[in-house]
N, C-alpha and C positions, 0 to 999 in steps of 0.2 A: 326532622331532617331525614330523609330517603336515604338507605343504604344502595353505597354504589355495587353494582357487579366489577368481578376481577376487568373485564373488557372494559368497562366506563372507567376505573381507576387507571389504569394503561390510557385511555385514550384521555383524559386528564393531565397526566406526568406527559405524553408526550405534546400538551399544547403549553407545557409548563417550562419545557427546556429551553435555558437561556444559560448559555455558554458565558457571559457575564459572570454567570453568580457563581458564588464558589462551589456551593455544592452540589452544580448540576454536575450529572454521569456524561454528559455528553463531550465534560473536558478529557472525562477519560480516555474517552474514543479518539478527540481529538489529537492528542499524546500519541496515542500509539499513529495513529495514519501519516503525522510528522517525522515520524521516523524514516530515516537513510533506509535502511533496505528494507522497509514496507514500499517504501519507492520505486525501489528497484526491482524487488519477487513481481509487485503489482505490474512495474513496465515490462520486463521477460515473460510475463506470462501472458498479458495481452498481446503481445507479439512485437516489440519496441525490440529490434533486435539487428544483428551486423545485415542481414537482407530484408529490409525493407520491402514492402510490393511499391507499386507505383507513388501512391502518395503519401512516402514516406512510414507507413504504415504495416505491420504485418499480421495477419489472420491471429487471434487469440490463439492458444492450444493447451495440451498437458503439456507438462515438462517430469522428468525425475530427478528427485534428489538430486544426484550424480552431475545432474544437466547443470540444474541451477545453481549449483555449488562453484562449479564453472565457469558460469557467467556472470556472475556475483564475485568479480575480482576481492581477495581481502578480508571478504566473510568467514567467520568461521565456524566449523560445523554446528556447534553449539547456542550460536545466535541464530544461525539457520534454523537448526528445529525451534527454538524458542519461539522463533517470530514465526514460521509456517502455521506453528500449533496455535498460536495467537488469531494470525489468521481466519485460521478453521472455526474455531471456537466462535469470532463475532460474524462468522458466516460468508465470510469473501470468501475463501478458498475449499474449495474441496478436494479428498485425500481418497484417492482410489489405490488397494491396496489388489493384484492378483497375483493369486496363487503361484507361482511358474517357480522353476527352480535357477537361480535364486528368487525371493519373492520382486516384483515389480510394483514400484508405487509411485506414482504420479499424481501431482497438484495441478488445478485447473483453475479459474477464476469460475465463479458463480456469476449469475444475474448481476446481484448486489456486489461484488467485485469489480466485476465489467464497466459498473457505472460508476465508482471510484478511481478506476483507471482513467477513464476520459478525464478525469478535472486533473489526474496525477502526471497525464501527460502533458496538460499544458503546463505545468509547474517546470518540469524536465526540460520540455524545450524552450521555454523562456530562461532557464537558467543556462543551458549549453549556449544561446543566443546571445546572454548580455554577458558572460561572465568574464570578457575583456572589461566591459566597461566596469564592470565592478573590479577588477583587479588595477585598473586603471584608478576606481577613487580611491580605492584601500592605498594603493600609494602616495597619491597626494593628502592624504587625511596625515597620514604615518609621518611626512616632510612637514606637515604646517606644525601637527601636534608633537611630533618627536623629537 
């Protein structure tokens, strides 16, 4: 039997992940990308924001701390950095830090962020879209069942 290289064992595990099994890592990812304000840093920061450009849409950018904290009704500071640093860590987001006084540090989406925002954007706005009609069944479920 051939010893595999570190790159053949990598490109193995990744033809192995199946979200099914219990101990794929890819549930992990999945978990965190589920989250409520992975949703939200991800839609603020690709540009999903009170001005839109024309089709509904606004230019990606940096934002700071500060910003996002603000925009992120409810968040607080402490899930903020948890989840920016999470973030960072599986490579969506990048963390530019300069020098100025006070220091200045802005989050940005990466590549691979960028392309997580498009599928997180349709999730957002099918939800902002239907979320009469789902309030509409939650109550009739509540009258048949309650």
């Amino acid at each position: 039997m051939p010893t595999l290289t570190a790159a053949q064992k990598r490109a193995q595990a990744r033809s192995d992940y199946d979200a099914f099994l219990a101990g794929c890592p890819s549930r992990r990812l999945l978990d965190r990308i589920s989250d409520k304000w992975v949703a939200l840093i991800l839609a603020a920061l690709g540009g999903d924001g009170p001005h839109p450009g024309r089709d509904g849409v606004g230019e990606p950018r940096a934002m700071r701390y500060s910003e996002l904290s603000r925009r992120l009704a409810g968040v607080s500071q402490k899930m903020l950095t948890q989840t920016l640093r999470s973030l960072e860590r599986d490579g969506l987001v990048t963390r530019t830090v300069t020098p100025t006084v006070p220091v200045t540090v802005t989050y940005e989406l990466t590549d691979l962020g960028l392309s997580l925002h498009d599928l997180m954007r349709g999730i957002k706005e099918w939800a902002e879209a239907h979320m009469d009609e789902v309030l509409d069944n939650r109550e009739e479920y509540d009258g048949r069942v309650g």
